[in-house]
KEDRENZA-530131 format. One record per residue: x, y, z of N, C-alpha, C, O in turn; residue number from 1. Coordinates in nm, 3 decimals. Example, Ala and Ser with C-alpha at 12.3 -4.5 7.8 and 13.67 -1.06 7.14 Angstrom:
# KEDRENZA-530131
nX, nY, nZ, caX, caY, caZ, cX, cY, cZ, oX, oY, oZ, num
1.319, -0.569, 0.780, 1.230, -0.450, 0.780, 1.320, -0.330, 0.780, 1.424, -0.332, 0.846, 1
1.285, -0.225, 0.708, 1.367, -0.106, 0.714, 1.290, 0.003, 0.787, 1.341, 0.114, 0.804, 2
//
This chain:
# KEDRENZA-530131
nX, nY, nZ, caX, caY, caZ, cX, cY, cZ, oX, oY, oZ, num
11.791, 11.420, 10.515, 11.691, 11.350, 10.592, 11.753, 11.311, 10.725, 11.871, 11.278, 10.729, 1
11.674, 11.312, 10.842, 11.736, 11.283, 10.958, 11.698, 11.130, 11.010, 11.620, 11.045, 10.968, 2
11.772, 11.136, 11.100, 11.810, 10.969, 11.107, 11.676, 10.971, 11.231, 11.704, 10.974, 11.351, 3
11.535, 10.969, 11.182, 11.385, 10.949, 11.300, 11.433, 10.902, 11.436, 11.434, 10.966, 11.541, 4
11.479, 10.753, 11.408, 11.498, 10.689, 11.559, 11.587, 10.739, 11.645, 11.594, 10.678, 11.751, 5
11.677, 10.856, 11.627, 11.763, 10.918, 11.737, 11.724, 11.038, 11.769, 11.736, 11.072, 11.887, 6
11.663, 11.136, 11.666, 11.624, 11.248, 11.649, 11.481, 11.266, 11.724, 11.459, 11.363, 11.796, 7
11.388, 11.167, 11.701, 11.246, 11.138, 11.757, 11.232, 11.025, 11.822, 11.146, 10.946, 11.783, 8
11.300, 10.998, 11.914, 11.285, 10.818, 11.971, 11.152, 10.799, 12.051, 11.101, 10.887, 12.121, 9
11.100, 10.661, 12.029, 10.968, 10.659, 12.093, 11.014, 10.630, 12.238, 11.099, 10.552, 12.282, 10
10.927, 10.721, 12.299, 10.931, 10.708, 12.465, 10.868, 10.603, 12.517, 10.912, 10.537, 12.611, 11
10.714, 10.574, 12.432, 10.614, 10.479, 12.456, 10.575, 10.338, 12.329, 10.484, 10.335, 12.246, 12
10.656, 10.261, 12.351, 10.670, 10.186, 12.229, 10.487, 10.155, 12.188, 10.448, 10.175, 12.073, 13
10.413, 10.119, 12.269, 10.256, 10.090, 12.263, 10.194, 10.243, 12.166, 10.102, 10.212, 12.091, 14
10.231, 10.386, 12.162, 10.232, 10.499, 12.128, 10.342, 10.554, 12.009, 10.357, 10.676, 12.000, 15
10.399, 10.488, 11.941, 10.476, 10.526, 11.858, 10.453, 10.449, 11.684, 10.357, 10.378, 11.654, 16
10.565, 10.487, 11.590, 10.548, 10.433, 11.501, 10.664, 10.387, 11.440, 10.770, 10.446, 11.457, 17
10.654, 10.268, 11.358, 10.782, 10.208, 11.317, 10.852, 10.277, 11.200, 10.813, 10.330, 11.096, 18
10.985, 10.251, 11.263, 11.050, 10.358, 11.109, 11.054, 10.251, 10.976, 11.065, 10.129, 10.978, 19
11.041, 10.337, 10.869, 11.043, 10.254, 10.764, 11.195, 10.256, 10.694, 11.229, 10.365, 10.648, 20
11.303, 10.128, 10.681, 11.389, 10.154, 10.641, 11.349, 10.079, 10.477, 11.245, 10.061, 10.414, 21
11.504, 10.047, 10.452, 11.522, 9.958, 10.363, 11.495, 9.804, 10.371, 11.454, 9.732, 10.280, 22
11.523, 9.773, 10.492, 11.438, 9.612, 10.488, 11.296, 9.622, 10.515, 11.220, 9.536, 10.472, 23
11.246, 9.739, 10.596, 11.117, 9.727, 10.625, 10.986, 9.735, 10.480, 10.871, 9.697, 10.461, 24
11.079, 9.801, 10.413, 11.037, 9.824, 10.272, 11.040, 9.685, 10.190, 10.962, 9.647, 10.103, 25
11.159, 9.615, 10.245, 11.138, 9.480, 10.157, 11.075, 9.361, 10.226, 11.033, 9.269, 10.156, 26
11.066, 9.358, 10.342, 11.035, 9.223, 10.420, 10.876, 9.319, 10.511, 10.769, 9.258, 10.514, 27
10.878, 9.374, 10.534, 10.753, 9.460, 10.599, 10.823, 9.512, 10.768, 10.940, 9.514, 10.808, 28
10.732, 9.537, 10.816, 10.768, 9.584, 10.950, 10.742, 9.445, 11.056, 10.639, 9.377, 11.059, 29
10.854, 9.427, 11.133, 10.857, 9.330, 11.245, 10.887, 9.413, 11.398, 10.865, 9.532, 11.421, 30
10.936, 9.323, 11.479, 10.935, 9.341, 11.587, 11.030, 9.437, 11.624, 11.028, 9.540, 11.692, 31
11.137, 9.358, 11.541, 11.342, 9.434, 11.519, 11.334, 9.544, 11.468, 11.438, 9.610, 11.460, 32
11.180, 9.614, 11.405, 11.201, 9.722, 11.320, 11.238, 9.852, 11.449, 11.186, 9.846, 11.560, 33
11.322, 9.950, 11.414, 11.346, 10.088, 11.475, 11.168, 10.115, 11.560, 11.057, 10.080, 11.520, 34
11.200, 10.174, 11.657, 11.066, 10.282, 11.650, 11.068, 10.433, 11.663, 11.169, 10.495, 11.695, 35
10.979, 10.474, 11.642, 11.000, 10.652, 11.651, 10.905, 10.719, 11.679, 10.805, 10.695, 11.611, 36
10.896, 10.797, 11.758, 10.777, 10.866, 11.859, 10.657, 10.954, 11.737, 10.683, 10.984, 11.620, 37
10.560, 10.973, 11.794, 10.449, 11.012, 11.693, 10.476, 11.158, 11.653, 10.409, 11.211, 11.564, 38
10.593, 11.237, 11.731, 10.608, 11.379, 11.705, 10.690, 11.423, 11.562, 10.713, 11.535, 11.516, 39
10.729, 11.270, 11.503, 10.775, 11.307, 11.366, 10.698, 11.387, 11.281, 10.581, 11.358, 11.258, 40
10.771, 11.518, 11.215, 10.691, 11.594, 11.122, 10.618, 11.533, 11.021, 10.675, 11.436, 10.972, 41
10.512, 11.559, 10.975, 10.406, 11.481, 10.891, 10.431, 11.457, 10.760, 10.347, 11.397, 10.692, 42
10.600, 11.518, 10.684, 10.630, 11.465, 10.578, 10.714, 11.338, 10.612, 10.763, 11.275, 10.518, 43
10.727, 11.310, 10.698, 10.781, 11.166, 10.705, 10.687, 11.092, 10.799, 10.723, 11.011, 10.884, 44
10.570, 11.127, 10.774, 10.482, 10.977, 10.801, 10.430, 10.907, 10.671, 10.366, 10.961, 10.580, 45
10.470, 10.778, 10.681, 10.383, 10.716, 10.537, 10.256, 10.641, 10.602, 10.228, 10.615, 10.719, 46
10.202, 10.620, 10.499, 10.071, 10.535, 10.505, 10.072, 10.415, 10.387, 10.163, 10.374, 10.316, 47
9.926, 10.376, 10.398, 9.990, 10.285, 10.329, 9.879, 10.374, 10.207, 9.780, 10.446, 10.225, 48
9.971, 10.314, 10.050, 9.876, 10.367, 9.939, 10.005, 10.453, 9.907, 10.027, 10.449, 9.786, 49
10.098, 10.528, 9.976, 10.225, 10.569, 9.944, 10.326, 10.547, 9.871, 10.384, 10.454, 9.927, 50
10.377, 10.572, 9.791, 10.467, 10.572, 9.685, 10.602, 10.583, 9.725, 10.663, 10.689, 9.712, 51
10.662, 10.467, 9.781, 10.818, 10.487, 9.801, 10.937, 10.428, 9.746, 10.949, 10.316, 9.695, 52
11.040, 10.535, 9.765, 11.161, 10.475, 9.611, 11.285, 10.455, 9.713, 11.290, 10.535, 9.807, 53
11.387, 10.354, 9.703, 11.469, 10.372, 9.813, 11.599, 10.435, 9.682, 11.599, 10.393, 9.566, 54
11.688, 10.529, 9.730, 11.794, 10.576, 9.672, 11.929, 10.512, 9.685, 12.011, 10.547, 9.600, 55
11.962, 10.437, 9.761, 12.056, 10.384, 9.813, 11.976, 10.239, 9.813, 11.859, 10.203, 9.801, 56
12.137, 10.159, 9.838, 12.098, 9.973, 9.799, 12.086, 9.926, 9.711, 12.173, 9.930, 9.624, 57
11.964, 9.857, 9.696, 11.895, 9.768, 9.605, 11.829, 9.836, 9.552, 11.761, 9.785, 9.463, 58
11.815, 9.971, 9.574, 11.679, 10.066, 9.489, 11.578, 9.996, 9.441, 11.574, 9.949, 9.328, 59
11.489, 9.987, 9.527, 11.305, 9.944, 9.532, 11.221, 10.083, 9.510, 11.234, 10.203, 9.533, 60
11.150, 10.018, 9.467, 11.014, 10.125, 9.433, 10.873, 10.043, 9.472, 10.859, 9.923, 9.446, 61
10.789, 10.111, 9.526, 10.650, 10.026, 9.551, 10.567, 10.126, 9.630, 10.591, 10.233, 9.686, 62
10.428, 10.028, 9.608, 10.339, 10.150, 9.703, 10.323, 10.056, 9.790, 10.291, 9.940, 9.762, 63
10.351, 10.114, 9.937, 10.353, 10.109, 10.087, 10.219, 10.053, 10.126, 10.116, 10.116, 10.101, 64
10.217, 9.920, 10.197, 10.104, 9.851, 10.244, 10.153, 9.790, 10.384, 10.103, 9.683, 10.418, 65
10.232, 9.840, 10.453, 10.250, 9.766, 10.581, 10.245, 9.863, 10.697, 10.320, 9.847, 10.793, 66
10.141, 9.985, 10.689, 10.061, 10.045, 10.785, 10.153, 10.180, 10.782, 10.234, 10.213, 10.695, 67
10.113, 10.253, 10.911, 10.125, 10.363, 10.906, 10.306, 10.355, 10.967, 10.368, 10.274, 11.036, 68
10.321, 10.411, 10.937, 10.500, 10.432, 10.993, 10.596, 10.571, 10.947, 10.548, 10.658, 10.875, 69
10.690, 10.576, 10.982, 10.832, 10.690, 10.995, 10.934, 10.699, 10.885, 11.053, 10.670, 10.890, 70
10.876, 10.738, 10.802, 10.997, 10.693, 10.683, 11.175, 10.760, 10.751, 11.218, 10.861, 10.808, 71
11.222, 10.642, 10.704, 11.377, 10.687, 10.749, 11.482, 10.743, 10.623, 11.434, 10.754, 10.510, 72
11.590, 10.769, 10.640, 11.692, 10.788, 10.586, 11.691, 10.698, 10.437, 11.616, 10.601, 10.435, 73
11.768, 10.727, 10.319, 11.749, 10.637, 10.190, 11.665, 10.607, 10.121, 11.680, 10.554, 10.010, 74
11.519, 10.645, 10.194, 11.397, 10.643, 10.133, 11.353, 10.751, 10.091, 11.389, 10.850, 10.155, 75
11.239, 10.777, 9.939, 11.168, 10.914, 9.930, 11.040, 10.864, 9.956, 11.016, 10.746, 9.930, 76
10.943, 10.945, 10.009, 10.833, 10.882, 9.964, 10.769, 11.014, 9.809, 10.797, 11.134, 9.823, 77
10.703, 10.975, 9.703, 10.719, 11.029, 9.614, 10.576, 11.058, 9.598, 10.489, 10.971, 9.602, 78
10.556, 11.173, 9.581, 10.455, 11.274, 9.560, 10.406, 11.387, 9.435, 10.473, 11.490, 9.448, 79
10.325, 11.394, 9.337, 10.323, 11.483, 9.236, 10.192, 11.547, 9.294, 10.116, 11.472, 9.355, 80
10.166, 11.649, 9.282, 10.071, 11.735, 9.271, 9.953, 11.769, 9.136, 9.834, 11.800, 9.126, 81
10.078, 11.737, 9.039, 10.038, 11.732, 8.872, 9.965, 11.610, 8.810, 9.872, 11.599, 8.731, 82
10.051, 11.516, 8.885, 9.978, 11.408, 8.826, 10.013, 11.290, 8.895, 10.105, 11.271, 8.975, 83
9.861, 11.158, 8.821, 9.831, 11.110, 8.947, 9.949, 10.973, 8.972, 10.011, 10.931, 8.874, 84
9.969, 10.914, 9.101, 10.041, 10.840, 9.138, 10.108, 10.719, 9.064, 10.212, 10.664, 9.099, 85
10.029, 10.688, 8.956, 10.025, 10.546, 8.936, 10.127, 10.606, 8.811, 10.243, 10.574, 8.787, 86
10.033, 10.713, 8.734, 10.146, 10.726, 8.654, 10.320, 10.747, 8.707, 10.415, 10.677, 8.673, 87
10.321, 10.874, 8.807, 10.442, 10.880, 8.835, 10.546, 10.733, 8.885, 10.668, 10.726, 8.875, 88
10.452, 10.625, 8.941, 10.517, 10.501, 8.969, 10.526, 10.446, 8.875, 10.617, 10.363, 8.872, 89
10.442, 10.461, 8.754, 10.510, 10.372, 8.645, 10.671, 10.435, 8.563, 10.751, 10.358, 8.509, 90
10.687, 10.568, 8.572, 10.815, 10.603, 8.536, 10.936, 10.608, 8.617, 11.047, 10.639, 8.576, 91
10.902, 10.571, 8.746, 11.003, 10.532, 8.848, 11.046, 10.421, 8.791, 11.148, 10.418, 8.723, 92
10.944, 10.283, 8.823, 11.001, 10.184, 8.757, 11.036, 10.141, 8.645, 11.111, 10.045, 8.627, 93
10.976, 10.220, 8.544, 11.050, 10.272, 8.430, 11.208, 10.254, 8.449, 11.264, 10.150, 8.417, 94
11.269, 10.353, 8.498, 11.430, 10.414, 8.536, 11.471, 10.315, 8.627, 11.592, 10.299, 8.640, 95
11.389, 10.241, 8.696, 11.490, 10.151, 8.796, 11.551, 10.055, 8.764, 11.621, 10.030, 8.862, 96
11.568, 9.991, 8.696, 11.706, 9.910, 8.609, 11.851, 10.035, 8.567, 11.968, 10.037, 8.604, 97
11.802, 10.092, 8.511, 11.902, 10.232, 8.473, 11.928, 10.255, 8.617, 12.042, 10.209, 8.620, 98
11.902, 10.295, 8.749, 11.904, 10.355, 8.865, 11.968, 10.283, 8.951, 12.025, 10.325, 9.051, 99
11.960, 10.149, 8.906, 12.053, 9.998, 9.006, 12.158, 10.009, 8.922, 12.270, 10.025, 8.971, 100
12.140, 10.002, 8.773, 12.341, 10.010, 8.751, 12.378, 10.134, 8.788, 12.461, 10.118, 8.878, 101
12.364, 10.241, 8.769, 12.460, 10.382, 8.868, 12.451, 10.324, 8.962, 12.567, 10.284, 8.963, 102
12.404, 10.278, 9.058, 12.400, 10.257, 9.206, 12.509, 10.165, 9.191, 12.613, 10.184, 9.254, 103
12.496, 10.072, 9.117, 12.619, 9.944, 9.136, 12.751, 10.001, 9.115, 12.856, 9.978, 9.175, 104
12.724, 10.087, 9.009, 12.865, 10.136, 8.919, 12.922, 10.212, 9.078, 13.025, 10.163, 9.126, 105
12.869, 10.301, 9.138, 12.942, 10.360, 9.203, 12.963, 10.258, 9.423, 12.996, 10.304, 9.532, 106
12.925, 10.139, 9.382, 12.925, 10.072, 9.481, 13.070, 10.064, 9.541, 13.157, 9.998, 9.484, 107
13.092, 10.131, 9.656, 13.157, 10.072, 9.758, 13.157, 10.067, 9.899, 13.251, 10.031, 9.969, 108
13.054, 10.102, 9.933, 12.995, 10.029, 10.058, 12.837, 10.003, 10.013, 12.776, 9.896, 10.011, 109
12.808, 10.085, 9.990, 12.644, 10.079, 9.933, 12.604, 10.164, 9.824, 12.591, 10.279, 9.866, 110
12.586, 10.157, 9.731, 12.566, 10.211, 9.577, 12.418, 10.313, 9.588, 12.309, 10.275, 9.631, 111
12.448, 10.430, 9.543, 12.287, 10.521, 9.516, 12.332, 10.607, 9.433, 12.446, 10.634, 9.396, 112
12.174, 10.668, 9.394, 12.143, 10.755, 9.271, 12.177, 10.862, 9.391, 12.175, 10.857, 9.514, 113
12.218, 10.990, 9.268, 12.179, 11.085, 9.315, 12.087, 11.208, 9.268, 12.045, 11.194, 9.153, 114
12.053, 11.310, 9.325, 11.914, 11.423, 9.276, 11.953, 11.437, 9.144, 11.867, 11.430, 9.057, 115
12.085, 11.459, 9.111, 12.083, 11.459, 8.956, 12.039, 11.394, 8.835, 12.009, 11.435, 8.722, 116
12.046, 11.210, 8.924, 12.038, 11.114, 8.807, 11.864, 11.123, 8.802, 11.815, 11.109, 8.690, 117
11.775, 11.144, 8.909, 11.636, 11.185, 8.890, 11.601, 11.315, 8.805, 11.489, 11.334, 8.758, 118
11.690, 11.385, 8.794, 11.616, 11.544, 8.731, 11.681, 11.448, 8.534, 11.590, 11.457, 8.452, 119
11.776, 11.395, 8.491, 11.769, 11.352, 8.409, 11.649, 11.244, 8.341, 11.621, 11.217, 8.224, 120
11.619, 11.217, 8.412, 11.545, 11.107, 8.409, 11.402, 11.167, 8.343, 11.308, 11.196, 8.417, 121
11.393, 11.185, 8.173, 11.309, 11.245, 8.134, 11.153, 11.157, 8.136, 11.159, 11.037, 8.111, 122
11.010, 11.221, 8.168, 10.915, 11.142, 8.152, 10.861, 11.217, 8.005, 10.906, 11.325, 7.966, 123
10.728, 11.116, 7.909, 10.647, 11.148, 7.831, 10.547, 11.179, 7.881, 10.498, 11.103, 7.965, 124
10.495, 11.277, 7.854, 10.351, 11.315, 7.968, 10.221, 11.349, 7.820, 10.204, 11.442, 7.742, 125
10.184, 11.275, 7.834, 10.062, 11.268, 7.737, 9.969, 11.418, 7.754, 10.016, 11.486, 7.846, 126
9.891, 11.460, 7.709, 9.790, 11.591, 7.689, 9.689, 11.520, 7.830, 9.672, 11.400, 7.849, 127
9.635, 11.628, 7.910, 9.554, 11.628, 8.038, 9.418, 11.534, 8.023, 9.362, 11.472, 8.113, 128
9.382, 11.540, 7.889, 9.276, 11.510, 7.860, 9.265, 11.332, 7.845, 9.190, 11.244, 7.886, 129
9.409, 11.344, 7.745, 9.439, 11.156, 7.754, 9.429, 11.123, 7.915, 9.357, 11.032, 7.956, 130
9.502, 11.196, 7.994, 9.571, 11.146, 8.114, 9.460, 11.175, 8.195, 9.520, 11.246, 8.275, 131
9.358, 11.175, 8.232, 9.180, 11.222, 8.256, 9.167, 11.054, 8.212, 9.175, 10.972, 8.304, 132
9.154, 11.023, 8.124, 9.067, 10.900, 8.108, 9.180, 10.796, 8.076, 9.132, 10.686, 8.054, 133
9.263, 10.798, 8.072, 9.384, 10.667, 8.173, 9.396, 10.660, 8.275, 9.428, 10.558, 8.338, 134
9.363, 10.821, 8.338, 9.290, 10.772, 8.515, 9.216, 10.699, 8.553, 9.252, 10.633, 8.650, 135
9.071, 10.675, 8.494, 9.000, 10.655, 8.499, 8.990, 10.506, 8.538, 8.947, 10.452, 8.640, 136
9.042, 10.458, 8.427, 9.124, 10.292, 8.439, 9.181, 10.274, 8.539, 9.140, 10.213, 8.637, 137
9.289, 10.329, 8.524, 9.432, 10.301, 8.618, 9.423, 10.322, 8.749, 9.498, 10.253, 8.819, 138
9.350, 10.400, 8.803, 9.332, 10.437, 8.968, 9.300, 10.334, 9.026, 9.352, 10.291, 9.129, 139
9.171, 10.264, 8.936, 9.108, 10.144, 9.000, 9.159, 10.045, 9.047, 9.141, 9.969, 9.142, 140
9.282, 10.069, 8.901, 9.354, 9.888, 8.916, 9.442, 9.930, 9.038, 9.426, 9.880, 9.149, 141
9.547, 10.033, 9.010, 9.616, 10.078, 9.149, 9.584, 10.037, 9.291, 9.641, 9.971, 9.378, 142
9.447, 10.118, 9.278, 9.366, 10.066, 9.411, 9.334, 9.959, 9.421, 9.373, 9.895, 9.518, 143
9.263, 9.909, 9.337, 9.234, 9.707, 9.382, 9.411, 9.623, 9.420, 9.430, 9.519, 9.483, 144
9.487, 9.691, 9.372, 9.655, 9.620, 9.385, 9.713, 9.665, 9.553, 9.793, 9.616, 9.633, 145
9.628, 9.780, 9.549, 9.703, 9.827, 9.723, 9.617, 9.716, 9.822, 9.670, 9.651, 9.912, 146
9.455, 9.709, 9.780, 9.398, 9.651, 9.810, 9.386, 9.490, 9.896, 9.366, 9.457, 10.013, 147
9.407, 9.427, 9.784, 9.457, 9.254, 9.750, 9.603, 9.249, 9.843, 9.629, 9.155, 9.918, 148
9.681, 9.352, 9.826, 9.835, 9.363, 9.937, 9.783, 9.345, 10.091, 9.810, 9.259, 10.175, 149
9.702, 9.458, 10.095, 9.619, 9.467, 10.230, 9.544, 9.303, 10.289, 9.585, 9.220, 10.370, 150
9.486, 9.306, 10.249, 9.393, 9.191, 10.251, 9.471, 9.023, 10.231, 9.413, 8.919, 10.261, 151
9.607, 9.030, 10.178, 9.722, 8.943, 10.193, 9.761, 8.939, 10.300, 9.775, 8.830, 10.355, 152
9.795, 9.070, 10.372, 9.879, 9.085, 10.550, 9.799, 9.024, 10.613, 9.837, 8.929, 10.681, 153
9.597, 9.078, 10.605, 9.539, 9.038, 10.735, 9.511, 8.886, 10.735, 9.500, 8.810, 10.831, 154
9.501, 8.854, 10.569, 9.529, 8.689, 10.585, 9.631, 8.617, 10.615, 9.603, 8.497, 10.613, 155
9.758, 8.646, 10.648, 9.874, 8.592, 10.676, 9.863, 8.611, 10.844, 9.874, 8.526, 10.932, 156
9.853, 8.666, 10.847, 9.819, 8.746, 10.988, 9.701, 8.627, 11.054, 9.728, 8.527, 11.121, 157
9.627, 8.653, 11.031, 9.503, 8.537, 11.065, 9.556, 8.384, 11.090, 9.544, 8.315, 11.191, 158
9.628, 8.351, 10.948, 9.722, 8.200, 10.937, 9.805, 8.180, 11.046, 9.833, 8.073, 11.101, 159
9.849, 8.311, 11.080, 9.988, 8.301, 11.181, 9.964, 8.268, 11.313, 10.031, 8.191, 11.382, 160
9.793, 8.378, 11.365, 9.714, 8.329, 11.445, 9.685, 8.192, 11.492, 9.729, 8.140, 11.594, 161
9.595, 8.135, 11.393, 9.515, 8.023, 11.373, 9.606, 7.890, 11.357, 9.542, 7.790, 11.389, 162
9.701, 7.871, 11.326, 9.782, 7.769, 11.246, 9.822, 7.670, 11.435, 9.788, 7.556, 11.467, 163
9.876, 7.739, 11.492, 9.947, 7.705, 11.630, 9.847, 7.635, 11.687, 9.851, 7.513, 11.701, 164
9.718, 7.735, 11.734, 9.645, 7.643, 11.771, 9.544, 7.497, 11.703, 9.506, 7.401, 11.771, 165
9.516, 7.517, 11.546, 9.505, 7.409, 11.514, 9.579, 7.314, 11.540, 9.540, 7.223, 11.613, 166
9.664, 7.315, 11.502, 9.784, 7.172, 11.542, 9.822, 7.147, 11.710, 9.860, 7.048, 11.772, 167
9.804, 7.233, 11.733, 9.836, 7.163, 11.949, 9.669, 7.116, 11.956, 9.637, 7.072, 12.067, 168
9.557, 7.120, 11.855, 9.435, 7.096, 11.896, 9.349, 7.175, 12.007, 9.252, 7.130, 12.067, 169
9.416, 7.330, 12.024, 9.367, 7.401, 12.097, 9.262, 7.455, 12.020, 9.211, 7.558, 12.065, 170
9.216, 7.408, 11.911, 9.094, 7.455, 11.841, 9.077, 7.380, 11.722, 9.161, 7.340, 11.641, 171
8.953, 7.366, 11.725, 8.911, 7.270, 11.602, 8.886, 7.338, 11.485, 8.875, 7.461, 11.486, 172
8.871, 7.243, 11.336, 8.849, 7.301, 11.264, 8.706, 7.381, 11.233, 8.679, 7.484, 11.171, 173
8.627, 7.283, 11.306, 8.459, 7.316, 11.333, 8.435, 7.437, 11.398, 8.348, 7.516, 11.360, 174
8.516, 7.457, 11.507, 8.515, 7.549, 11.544, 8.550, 7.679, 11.530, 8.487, 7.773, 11.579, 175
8.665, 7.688, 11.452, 8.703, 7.747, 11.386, 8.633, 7.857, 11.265, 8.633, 7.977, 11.240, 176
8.565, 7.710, 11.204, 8.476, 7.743, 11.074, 8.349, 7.803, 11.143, 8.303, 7.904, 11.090, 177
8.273, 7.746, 11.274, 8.203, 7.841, 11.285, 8.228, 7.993, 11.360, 8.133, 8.072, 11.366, 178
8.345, 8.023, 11.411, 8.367, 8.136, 11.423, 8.379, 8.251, 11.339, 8.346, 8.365, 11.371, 179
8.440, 8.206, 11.205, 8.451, 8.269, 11.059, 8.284, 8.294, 11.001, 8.237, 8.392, 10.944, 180
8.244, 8.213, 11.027, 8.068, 8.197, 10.976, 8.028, 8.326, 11.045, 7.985, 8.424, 10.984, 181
8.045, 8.319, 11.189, 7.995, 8.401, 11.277, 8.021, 8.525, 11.258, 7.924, 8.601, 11.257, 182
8.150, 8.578, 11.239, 8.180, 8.688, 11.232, 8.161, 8.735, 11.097, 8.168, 8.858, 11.084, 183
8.130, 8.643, 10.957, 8.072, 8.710, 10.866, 7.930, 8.745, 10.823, 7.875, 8.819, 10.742, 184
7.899, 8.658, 10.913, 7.719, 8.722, 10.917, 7.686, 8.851, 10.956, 7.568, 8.887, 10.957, 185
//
C-alpha cells in the first residue's frame, strides 16, 4: 500500500480528501488529519458504511462513519463479494483478540498480523439459504448502527456549533428552539 499523502498530495485542501490512518480510525478525522488529492485510485477511497480492519497497532475493526476519505497505509478496507458485510465483520471481530496477541507477541516498534495469520483464520459459513434470511435481519440492524453513528457526528457537530454561542449569549435559547422548529417543519 502506498503512503496517499506523498504519492497523491492535495494541491487544493478545499478539493481533496482526508487520509484515513490509524488515529483517524479511532478518534475520527480532524483538522491534523493528512490530506490527499481526489486522484487517489478508487480502491482506496472509503466511505462511510465501509468495513475497515487496521493490521498494525491496536488492530481495530469497524464500519467507517466519518465521511468520505483516503485510506492509508496499515489499514484494509474489507470487502466480500460472497457474502454480506456484517457477516464478514462479525468474524473479523471474531479473530481480533487472537490478532492483538500476535501483534503484541511480535511488538517492537509496533506489533501486526500478517496475510498469513488472516488466510488461517478459519470462518463457519452456514448454507446460502440460512445466510438469505440472517440477512434479512442483520442488514437492518447493521444499517440502523451505521445510521445512529451518523446522526451522533451531526449532533455533536450541531453541540459544537451551538454551545459557544449560547453561553457568550450570542443566542438564546428561544431562539434557538425556534430555529430547530423552523427548519423541521
Amino acid at each position: 500500500m502506498v503512503l496517499l499523502c506523498k504519492k497523491f498530495p492535495a494541491t487544493d485542501p478545499d478539493d481533496s480528501l482526508p487520509v484515513i490512518k490509524i488515529s483517524e480510525m479511532r478518534n475520527g478525522v480532524n483538522a491534523k488529519s493528512d490530506r490527499a488529492s481526489r486522484d487517489v485510485p478508487e480502491k482506496y477511497i472509503v466511505k462511510n458504511g465501509d468495513f475497515l480492519f487496521s493490521w498494525s497497532g491496536s488492530l481495530l475493526a469497524k464500519f467507517w462513519t466519518g465521511g468520505e476519505g483516503a485510506l492509508n497505509q496499515h489499514l484494509f478496507k474489507v470487502a466480500s463479494e460472497q457474502y454480506p458485510m456484517w457477516f464478514v465483520g462479525h468474524w473479523v471481530y471474531h479473530y481480533l483478540e487472537e490478532f492483538q496477541m500476535i501483534a503484541a507477541s511480535k511488538a517492537t516498534t509496533m506489533g501486526h498480523i500478517q496475510r498469513g495469520h488472516l488466510k488461517v483464520a478459519m470462518t463457519i459459513c452456514p448454507p446460502e439459504d440460512i445466510l438469505e434470511r440472517l440477512d434479512v435481519v442483520m442488514e437492518p440492524l447493521v444499517e440502523q448502527v451505521i445510521q445512529c453513528e451518523l446522526e451522533s457526528r451531526t449532533l455533536t457537530t450541531l453541540r459544537d456549533a451551538l454551545l459557544p454561542k449560547l453561553i457568550s449569549g450570542e443566542i438564546r435559547v428561544s431562539y434557538a428552539q425556534a430555529q430547530i422548529e423552523e427548519a423541521l417543519a
